[in-house]
N, C-alpha and C positions, 0 to 999 in steps of 0.2 A: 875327175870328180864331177859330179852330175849335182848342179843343183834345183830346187823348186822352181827358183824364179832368177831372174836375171840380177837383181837385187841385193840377192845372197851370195850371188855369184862374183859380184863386180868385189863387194867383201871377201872373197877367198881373194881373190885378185891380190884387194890391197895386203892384207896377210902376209900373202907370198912374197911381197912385195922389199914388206916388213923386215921380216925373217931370211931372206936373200934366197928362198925359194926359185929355183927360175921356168917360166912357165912360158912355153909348152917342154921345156926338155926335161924338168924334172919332175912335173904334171902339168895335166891338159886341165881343163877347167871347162864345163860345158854348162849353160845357162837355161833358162823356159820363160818364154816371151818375145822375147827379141824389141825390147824397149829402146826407146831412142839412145839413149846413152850406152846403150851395148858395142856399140860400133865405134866409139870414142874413149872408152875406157883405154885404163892405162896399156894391157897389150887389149886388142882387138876381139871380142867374148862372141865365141863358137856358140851360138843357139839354136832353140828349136824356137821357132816363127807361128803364131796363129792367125787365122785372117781375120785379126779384132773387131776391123769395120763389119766385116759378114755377118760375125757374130752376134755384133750390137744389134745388125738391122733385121737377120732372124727373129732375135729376142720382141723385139721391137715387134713386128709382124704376126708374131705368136700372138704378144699382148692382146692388140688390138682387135685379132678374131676372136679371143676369149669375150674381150669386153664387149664387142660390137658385136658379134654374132647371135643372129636369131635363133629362139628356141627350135630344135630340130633341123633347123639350114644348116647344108656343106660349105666345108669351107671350100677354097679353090683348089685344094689338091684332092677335095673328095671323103674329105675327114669330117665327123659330126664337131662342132664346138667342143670341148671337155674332154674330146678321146685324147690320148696322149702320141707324140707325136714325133720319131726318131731321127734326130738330123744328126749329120758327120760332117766335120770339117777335118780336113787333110794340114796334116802340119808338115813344117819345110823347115829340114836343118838349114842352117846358115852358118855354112862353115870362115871361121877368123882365123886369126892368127893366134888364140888362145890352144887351138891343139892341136897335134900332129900326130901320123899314122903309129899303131905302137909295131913294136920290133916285136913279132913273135917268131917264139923258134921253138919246134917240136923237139922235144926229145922224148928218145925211147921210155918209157917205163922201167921199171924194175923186171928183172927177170923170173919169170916164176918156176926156174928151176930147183 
């Protein structure tokens, strides 16, 4: 199960927990964020990791050319003030002990005789 945020996730967690679910063997549980408490939870929560500080200090940085930039001055990557402005940040699973490889096994299809 894949959730939004790690938050909701740690809540399937306890559910499973609940319920006598047992995870990763009778589901994986996969989290977004990778918050301090994901690594501590009851079993260890698989997430996807963003590089929050990056983010902030992008955002951060963005502002302050908006705000601080001269009419008509580039910014320093060449950009006019107000142009809009495309960044990527690379996310990183952070594999725990909430989930494990699934068992797939091909079979044949039906025959179309």
């Amino acid at each position: 199960m894949f959730c939004a945020n790690d938050l909701l996730a740690i809540g399937v967690l306890n559910a499973c927990m609940r319920r006598r679910i047992a995870v990763p063997d009778e589901l994986s549980v996969v989290g977004y964020d990778d918050i301090d408490f994901a690594e501590t939870a009851s079993v260890a929560l698989t997430t996807v990791g963003q590089p929050g500080r990056r983010l902030g200090q992008e955002a951060v940085q963005l502002l302050l050319a908006e705000v601080g930039g001269a009419e008509g001055a580039e910014g320093a990557d060449g950009t006019a003030p107000g142009s809009p402005r495309n960044l990527v940040f690379r996310p990183e699973l952070v594999v725990r002990s909430s989930t494990r490889a699934a068992d797939v096994r091909l079979t044949a299809g039906p025959s179309a005789s």
